[in-house]
N, C-alpha and C positions, 0 to 999 in steps of 0.2 A: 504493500500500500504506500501512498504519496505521504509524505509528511505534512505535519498540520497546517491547516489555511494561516497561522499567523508568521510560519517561519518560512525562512527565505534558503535553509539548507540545502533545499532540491535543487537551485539555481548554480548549480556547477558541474564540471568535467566540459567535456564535448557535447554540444547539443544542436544539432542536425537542424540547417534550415531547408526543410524537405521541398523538391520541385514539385507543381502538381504537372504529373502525368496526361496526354491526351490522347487518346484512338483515333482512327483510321479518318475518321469524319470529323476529328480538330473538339470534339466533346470532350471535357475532362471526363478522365478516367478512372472511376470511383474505386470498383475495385483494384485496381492495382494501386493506386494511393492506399486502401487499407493493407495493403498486402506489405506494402514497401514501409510503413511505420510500423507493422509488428516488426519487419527485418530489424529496424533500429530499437525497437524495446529489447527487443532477444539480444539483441547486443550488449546491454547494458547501461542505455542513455538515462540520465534521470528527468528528460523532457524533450519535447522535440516541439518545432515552430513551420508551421502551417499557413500559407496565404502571405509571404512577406517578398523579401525581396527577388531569392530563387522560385520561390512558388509564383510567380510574373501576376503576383495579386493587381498590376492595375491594367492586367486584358482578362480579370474575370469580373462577372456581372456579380449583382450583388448575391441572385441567387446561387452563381456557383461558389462564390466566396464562403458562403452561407455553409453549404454541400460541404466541403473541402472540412471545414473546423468541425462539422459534424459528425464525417469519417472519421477523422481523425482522434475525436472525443469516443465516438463508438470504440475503436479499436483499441485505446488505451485503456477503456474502463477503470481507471483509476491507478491504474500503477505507473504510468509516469503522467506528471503536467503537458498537456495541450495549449503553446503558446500561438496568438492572432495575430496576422500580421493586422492592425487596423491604423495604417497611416493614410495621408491625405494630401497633398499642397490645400484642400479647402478644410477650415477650422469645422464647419458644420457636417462634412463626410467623412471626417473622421471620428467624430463623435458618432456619426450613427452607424460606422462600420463597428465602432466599441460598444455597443449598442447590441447591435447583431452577432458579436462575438459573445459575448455573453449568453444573448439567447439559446447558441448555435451550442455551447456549452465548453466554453473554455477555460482555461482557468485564469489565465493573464491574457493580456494585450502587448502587443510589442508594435510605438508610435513614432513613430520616423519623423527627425525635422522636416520642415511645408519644404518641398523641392521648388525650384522656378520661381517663388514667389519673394524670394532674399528678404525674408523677416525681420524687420530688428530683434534684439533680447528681449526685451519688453514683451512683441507678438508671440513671440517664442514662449514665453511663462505663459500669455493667455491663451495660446492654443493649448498647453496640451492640461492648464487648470481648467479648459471647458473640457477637455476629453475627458479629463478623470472625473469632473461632476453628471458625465452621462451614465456614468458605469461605475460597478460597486466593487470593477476587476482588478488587484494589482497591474499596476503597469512600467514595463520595462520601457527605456527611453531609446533610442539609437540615432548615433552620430555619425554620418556618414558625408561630410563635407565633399566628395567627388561626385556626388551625386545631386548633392541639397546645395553646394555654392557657397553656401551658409553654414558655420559648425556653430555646435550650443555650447557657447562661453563655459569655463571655470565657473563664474561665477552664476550666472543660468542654473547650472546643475546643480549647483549646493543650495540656492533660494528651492527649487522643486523638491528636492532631497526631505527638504521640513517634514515633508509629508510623506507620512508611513504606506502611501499609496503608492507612491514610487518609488519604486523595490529594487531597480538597477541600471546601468549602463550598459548598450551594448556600441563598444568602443571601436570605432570603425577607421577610423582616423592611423592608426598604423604610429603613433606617436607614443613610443613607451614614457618617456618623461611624465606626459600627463597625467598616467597610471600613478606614479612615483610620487607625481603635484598631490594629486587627491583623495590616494588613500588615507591620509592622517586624517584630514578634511572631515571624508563624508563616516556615519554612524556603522558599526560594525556591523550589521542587518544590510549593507545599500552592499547592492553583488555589482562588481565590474569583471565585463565580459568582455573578449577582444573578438571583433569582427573579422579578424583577418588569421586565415591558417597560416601565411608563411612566418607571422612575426610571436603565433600563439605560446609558444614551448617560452620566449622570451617573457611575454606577458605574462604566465602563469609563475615564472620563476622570479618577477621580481612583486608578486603577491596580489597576482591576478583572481578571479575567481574559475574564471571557466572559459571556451571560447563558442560561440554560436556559428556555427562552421559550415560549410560548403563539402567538404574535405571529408569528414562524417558520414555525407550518401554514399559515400565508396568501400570507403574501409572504415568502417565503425569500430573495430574491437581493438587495430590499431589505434587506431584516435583516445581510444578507453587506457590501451596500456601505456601512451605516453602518458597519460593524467595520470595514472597509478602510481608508475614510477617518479615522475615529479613529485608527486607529492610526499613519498614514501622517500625523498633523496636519493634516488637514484639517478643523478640526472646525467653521469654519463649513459645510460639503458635508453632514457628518453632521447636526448639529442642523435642519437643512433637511429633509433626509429624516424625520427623527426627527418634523419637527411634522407634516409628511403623514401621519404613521402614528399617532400622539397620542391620537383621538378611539376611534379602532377599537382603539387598547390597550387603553384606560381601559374599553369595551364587553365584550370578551372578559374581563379581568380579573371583572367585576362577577360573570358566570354562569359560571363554567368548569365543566365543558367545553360546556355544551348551548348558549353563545354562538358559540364558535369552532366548532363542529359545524355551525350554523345558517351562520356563514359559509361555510364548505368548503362547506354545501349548494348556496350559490348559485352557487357556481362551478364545480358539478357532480363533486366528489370524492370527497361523501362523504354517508351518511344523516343525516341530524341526530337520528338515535334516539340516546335517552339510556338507563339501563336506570336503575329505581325506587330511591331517592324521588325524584332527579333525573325534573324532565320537561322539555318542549319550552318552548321562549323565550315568553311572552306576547305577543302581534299587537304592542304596540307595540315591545315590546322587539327585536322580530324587526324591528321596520322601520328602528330605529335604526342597528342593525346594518346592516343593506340601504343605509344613506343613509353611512355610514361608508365600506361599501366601495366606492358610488358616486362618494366624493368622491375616492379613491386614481385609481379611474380603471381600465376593466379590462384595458387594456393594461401598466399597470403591477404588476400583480398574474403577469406573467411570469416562472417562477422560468428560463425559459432565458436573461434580456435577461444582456447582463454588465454590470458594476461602471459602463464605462465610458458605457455607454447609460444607466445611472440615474443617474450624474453628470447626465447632458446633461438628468433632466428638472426637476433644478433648477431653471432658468431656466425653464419651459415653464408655460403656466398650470394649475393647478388644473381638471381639466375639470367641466361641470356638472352635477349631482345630474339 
């Protein structure tokens, strides 16, 4: 079972921001989204996040958005958190995607600064104090300046913070320092999570919480034993793991989602349709991909192996392309 509604403990390791899936006729594809977040429970995620940035929540309608959190909620039944994407550029769409996330049965909301609309701070505190007065959901916050133009100030985050509504950062900005700036800062309850796989193992070691990963849909159980081992000090074991995965970060990062789509393809989980202006990976792009996951090895790519068994393939060589 999930831990209590007042604690923020669940809110670490690796936690999968899952694509939604589409069939033959561009429909999301319900079952295989359920199929593909048991793959990540079985893994051992302690939550996964649904309709945000890889899930291309803003080419789905409200009803599929709806669909998607609802799968998802189905299929967890309580043993890990079901996080919303419900962001916006419009203050009043995103409160009524948090709205709907609620309904839909989620347990948190994860609300993206306004994209395109270059907010001041000010808007910024009142967007997302309307978002949390729509909904009764903890909400994770996320900073993604390459996307939003705009990143939410230091000081932004710590006024939001006051409030035991908002549970955490999910830090996308790739800026370890800031980490560094505002751990002392914010209340030991406020979870910071790094958006970004390549820079994660870095984040987590200098007193990260967790990372919301892209990196995750692939090799989940890898993703789990580096958290393990960091945490457990092991961090040569981690960093080890970490550079086998390094190449195919930096790849999926580049094209999200229609990279990590094209990976899941070839390992049979999932379509690689993307839905417009997003398209499919370019031939070479797609082979890079293909040689990245070639080089992990496709035994290793097992989200059942345990912790213990991806310790042991440290030592084991790199198989070949």
């Amino acid at each position: 079972m999930v831990s209590s509604a007042n604690s923020t403990a669940w809110l670490s390791g690796y936690i999968p921001d899952i694509p939604t899936p589409f069939d033959e006729a561009g429909e999301v594809d319900l079952p295989a989204l359920a199929r593909f977040c048991e793959r990540q429970i079985q893994a051992g995620v302690s939550a996964i996040v649904v309709g945000e940035t890889t899930g291309e929540f803003n080419t789905l309608t409200q009803a599929e958005h709806d669909a998607v959190i609802l799968t998802a909620a189905n299929t967890a039944r309580n043993r890990v958190r079901v996080i919303a994407g419900a962001g916006s550029n419009s203050t009043s769409r995103a409160a009524e995607r948090a709205r709907h996330a609620e309904l839909a049965g989620a347990d948190a909301v994860l609300s993206v600064v306004p994209y395109y609309n270059k907010p001041m701070q000010a808007g910024m505190v009142a967007h997302f104090r309307t978002v949390a007065d729509a909904t009764a959901l903890p909400i994770l916050l996320h900073d993604i300046p390459a996307r939003t133009v705009r990143e939410l100030a230091d000081e932004t985050l710590l006024k939001l913070s006051e409030s035991p509504q908002f549970i955490g950062l999910k830090d996308s900005t790739g800026d370890l320092s800031r980490l560094m700036r505002l751990r002392g800062m914010l209340r030991t309850s406020f979870r910071l999570l790094s958006g970004d796989d390549t820079t994660a193992l870095a984040f987590l070691a200098n007193g990260g919480d967790g990372c919301v990963s892209i990196l995750s849909n692939i090799v989940p159980g890898i993703c789990q034993a580096i958290f393990s081992n960091c945490r457990q000090g092991r961090m040569q074991s981690a960093q080890l793991l970490q550079q086998r995965l390094w190449t195919l970060a930096a790849l999926v990062a580049k094209e999200n989602p229609a990279a990590v789509k094209y990976a899941l393809s070839l390992l049979g989980l999932m379509r690689p349709d993307t839905r417009l202006p997003l398209v499919e990976l370019s031939d070479q792009a797609k082979a890079e991909v293909a040689a990245a996951i070639n080089e992990i090895g496709e035994s290793d790519l097992d989200p059942d192996r345990s912790h213990e068994e991806y310790a042991a393939l440290l030592w084991s060589p790199v198989p070949a392309a």
